[in-house]
ChimeraX commands (.cxc) that place a marker at each C-alpha (Angstrom):
marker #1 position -98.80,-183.35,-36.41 radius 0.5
marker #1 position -98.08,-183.25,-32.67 radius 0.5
marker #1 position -96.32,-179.92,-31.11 radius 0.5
marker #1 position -93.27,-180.71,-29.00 radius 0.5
marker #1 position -94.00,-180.26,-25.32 radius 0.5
marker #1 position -91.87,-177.50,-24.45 radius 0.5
marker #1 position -93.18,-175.59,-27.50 radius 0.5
marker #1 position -96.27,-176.04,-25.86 radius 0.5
marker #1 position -95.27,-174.84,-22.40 radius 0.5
marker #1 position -93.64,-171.93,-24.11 radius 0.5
marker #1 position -96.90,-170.65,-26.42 radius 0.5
marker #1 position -99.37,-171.34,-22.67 radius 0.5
marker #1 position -96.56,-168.88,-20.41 radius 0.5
marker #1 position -96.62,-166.65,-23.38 radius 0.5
marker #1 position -99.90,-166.17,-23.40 radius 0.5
marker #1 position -100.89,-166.02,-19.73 radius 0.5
marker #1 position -98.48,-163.69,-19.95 radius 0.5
marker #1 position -100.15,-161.36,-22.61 radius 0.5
marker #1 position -103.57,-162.11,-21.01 radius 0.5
marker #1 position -102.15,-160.83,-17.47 radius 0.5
marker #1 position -100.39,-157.52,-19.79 radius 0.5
marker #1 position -103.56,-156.94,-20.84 radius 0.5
marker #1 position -105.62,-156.96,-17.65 radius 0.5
marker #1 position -103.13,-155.19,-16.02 radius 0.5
marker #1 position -103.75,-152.73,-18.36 radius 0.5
marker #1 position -107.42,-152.34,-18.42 radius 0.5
marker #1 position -107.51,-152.68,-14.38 radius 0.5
marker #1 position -105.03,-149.16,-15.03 radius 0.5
marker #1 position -106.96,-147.39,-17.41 radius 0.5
marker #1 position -110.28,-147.95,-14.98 radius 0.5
marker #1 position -108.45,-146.41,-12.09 radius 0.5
marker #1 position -107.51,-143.17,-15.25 radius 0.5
marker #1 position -110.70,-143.12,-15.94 radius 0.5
marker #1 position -112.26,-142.94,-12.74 radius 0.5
marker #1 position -109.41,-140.13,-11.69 radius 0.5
marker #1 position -109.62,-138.14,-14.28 radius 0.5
marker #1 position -114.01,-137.81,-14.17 radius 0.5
marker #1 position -113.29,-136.58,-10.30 radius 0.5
marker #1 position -110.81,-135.06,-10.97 radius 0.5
marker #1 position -112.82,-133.03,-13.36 radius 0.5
marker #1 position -115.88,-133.02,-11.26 radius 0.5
marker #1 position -113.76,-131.60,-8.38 radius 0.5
marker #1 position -112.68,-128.73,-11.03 radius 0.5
marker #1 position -115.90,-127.70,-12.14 radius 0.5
marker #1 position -117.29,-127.77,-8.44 radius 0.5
marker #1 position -114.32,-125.61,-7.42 radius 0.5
marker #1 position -114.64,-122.88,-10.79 radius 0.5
marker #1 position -118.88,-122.87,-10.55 radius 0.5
marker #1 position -120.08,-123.75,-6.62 radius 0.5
marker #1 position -116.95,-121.44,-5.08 radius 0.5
marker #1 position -117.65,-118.85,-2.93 radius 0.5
marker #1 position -115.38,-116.47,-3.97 radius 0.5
marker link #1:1,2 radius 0.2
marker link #1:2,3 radius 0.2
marker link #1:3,4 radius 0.2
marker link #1:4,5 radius 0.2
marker link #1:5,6 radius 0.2
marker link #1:6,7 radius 0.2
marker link #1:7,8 radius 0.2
marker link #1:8,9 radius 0.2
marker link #1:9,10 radius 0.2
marker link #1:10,11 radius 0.2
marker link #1:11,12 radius 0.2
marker link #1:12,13 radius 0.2
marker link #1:13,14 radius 0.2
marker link #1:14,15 radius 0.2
marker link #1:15,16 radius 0.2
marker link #1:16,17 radius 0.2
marker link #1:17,18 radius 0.2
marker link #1:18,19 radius 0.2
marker link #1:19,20 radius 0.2
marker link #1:20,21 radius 0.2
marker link #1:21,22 radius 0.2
marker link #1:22,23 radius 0.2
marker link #1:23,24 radius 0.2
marker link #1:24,25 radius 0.2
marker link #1:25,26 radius 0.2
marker link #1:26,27 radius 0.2
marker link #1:27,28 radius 0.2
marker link #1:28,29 radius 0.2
marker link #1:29,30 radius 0.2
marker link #1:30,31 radius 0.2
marker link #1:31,32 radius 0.2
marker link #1:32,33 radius 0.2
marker link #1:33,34 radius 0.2
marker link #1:34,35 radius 0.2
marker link #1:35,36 radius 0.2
marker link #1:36,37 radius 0.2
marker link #1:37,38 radius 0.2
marker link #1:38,39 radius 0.2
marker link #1:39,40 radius 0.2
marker link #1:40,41 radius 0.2
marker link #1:41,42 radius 0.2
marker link #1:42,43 radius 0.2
marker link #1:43,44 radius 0.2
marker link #1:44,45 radius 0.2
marker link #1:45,46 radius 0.2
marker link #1:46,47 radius 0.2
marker link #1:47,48 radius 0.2
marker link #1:48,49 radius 0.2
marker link #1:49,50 radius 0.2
marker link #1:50,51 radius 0.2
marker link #1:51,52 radius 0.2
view
């Protein structure tokens, strides 16, 4: 059984387009992930190392 050729084209675009979502989304949840820990880090230097 042979798939038709633009079935074809349609199931590669769909998923370069999922594999794209998806890095997308892990290159954004690096860049959370890396805000948030200095974000925190600039928190607990402000509450413990502060002169106040």
């Amino acid at each position: 059984m042979t798939v038709p050729q633009f079935l074809l084209k349609e199931l590669i675009m769909n998923d370069m387009m999922s594999g794209s979502m998806m890095g997308g989304m892990s290159v954004f949840g690096v860049l959370l992930a890396v805000a948030l820990v200095l974000s925190i880090a600039a928190l607990c230097k402000y509450l413990f190392f502060s002169k106040r």
